[in-house]
C-alpha positions in Angstrom: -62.3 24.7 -79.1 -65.7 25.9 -78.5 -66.5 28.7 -75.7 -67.3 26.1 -72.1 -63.9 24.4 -73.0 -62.3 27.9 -73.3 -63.6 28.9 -69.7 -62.9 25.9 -68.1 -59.5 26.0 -69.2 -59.5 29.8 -67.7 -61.2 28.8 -64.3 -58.4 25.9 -64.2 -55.7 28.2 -65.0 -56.9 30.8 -62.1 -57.2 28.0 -59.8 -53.7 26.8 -60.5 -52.3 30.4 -60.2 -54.3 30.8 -57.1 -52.9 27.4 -55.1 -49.5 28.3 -56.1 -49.7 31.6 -54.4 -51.9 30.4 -51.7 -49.7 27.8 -50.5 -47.1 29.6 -49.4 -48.6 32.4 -48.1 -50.2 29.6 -45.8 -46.9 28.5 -44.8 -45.5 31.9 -44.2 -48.7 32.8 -42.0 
């Protein structure tokens, strides 16, 4: 896997984390 594939994958796997705490914070406030 060269080194864009490797950060996409990174900035995909922050973006999930971040939706996943986002959402229900959103709910909650």
């Amino acid at each position: 896997m060269n080194k864009r594939n490797k950060i996409i994958a990174v900035l995909f796997a922050l973006l999930t984390a971040t939706s996943m705490i986002a959402m229900p914070a959103m709910a909650l406030f």
